[in-house]
C-alpha positions in Angstrom: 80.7 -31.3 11.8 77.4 -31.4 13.9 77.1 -28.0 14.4 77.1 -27.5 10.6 75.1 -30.6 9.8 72.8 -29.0 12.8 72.8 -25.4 10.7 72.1 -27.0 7.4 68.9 -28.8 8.6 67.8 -25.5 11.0 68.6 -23.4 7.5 66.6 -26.5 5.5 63.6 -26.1 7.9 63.6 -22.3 7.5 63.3 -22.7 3.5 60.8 -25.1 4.3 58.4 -22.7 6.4 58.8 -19.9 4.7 57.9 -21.8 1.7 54.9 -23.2 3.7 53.8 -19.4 4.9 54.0 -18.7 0.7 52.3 -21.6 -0.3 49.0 -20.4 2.4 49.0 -16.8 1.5 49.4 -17.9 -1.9 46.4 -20.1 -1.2 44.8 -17.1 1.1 44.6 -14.6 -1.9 43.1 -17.3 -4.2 40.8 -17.9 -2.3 40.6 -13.9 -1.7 40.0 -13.8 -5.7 37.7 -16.1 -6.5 35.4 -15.0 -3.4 35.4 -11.9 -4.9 34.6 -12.9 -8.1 32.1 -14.9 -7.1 30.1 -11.6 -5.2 30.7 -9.3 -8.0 29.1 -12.4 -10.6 26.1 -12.8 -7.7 26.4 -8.9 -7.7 25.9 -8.7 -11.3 23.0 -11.4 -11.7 21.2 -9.4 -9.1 21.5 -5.6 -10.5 20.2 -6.9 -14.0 17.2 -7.8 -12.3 16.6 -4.9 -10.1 17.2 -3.1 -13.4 15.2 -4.5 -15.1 12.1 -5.4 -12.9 12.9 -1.5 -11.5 12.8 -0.4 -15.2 9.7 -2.0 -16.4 7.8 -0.7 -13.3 8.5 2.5 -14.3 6.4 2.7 -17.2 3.7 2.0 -15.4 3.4 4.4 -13.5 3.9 2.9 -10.1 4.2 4.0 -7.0 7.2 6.5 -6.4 7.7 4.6 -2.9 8.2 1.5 -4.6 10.6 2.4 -7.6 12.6 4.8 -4.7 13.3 1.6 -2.7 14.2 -0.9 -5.7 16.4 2.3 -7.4 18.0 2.4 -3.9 18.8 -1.1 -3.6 20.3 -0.9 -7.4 22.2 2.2 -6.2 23.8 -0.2 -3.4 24.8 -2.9 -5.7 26.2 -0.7 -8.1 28.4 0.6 -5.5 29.3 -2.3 -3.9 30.4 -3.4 -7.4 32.4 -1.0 -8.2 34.2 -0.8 -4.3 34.9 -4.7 -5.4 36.2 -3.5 -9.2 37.6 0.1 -8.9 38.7 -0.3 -12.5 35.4 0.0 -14.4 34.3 2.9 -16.2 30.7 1.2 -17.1 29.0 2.3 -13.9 29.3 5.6 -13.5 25.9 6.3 -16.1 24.0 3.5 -14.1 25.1 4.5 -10.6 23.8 8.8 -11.7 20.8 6.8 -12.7 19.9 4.9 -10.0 20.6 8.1 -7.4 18.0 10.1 -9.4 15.8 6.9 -9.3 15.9 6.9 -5.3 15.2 10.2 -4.6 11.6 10.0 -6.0 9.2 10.9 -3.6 5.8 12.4 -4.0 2.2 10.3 -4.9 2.3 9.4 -8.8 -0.5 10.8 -10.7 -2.7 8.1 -11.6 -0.9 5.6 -9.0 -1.2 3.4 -12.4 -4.9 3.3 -13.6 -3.8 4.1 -17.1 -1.0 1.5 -17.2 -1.7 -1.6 -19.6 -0.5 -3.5 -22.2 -2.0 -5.0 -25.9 -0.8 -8.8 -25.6 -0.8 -11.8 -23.5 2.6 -12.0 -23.5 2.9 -8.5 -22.5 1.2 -9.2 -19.6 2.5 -12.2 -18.8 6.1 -10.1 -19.3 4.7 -7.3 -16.8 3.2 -9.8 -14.6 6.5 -11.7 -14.1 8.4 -7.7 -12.9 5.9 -7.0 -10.9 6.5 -11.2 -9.0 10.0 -10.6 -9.4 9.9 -7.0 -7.6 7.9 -8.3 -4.8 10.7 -11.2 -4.2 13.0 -8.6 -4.0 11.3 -6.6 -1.3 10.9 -10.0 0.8 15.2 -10.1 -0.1 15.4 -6.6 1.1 13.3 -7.2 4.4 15.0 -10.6 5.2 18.0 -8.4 5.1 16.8 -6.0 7.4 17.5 -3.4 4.7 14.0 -2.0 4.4 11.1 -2.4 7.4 8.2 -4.4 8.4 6.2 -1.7 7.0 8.1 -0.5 3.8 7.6 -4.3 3.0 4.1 -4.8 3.9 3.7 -1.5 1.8 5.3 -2.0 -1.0 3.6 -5.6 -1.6 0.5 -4.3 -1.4 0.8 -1.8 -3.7 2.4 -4.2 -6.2 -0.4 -6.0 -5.7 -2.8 -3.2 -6.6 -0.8 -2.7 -9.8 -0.9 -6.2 -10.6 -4.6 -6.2 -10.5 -4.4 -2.9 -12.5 -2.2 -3.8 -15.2 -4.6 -7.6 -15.6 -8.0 -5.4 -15.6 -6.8 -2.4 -17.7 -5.1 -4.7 -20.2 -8.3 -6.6 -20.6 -10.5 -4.5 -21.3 -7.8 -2.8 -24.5 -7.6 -6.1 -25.7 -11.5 -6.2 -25.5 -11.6 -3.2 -27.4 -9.6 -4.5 -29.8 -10.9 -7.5 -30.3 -14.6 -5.7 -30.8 -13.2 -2.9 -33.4 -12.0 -6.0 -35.2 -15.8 -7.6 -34.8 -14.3 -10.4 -32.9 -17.2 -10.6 -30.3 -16.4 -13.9 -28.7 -12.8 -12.1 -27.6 -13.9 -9.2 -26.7 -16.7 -11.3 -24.5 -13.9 -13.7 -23.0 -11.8 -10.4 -22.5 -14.9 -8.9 -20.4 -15.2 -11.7 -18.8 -11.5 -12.2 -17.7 -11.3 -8.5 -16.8 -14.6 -9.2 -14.2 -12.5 -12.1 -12.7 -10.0 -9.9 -11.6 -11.5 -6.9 -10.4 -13.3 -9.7 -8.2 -10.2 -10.0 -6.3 -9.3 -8.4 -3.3 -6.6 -5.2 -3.7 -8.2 -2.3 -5.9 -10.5 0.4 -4.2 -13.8 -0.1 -4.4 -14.5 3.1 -6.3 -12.3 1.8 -9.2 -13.9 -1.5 -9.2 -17.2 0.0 -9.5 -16.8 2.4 -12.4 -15.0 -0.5 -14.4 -17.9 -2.9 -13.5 -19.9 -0.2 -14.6 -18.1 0.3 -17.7 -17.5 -3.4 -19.0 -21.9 -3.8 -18.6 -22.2 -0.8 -21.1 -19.5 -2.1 -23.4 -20.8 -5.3 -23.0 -24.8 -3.9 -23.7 -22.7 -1.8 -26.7 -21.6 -4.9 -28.3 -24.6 -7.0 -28.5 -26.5 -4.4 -29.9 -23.9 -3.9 -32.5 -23.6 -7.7 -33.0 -27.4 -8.1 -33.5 -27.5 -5.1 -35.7 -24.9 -7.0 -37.5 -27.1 -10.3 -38.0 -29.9 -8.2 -39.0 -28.0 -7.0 -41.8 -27.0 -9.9 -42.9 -30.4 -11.3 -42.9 -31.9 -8.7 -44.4 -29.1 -9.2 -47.4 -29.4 -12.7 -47.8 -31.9 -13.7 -51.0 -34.9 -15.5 -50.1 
């Protein structure tokens, strides 16, 4: 009688236990999942960024240094995501892309001096991929993914673009605004453009021949402007 009231509580405890161990793995592999699908959503957020920020760069022309490293750390992500979710067939076009996108290497062209854009909210658009690159280098470094220089490099070339992309985009909206006889636009436009090549970042060579070519835009348009009111005066009846 004891020895079986004895078994049926050791057997009791046993189901208990293992019931316990069942319940924590249970609990284990939950906790397994949602970690996991809290990286790959983290994961995600991030390579839309680096896509896009990486993308955007690329049109204008920017440094090959700077569009190897972000392609690199899209590569990275990409992979990562797909170690985390073996079942998706998505990746495999962005992952060939973002291998051909790290391998650049060599100094681009024009490193840039053609790239603008026709709107303020183009610019402000650009302006905001070229902030959110640069906060993804300073990720990168934190990380120790990239060095103290790559960094140091790499901001001051987005930097340099920055100013770039603000000056050269100035002075086409100038231009437009003057072919449309808007001559208080175009002047603002001048002016704006001045402001930034004030700025520390672009070689001085580049600064000068834009300085040099606002003043004789600038000379260009008044001319034009009081050609214009002398025409107009010289129409109006007495």
């Amino acid at each position: 009688m004891v020895a079986s009231y004895f078994l049926s509580t050791l057997f009791l405890l046993c189901l208990m236990l293992a019931g316990l161990i069942v319940a924590q793995q249970a609990a284990l592999r939950q906790g397994q999942h949602i970690n996991r699908l809290s990286r790959l959503s983290a994961l995600e957020s991030r390579r839309k960024q680096v896509h896009q920020s990486a993308r955007a760069l690329q049109q204008m022309e920017t440094d090959p240094e700077v569009l190897a490293l972000l392609f690199g750390s899209l590569l990275e992500d990409l992979q990562t995501i797909k170690a985390l979710d073996p079942a998706r067939t998505d990746l495999d076009k962005p992952i060939k892309e973002a291998e051909a996108g790290s391998k650049l290497s060599g100094s681009s062209k024009s490193s840039g001096s053609s790239a603008a854009v026709a709107t303020e909210e183009e610019l402000t658009m650009t302006q905001r991929h070229i902030q959110r690159a640069m906060k993804i280098f300073a990720t990168l470094y934190k990380s120790d993914k990239i060095s103290a220089s790559q960094y140091q490099s790499c901001r001051d070339k987005l930097r340099m673009l920055g100013l770039r992309v603000a000056v050269n985009s100035c002075l086409l909206m100038a231009q437009r605004a003057a072919d449309s006889e808007d001559t208080i636009k175009a002047m603002s436009c001048f002016r704006r453009a001045e402001s930034f090549l004030g700025m520390k970042g672009l070689p001085g060579a580049e600064i000068a021949e834009k300085r040099s070519y606002i003043q004789a835009e600038r000379e260009k348009l008044m001319t034009q402007s009081a050609a214009g009111r002398g025409l107009l005066l010289m129409a109006t009846p007495d």
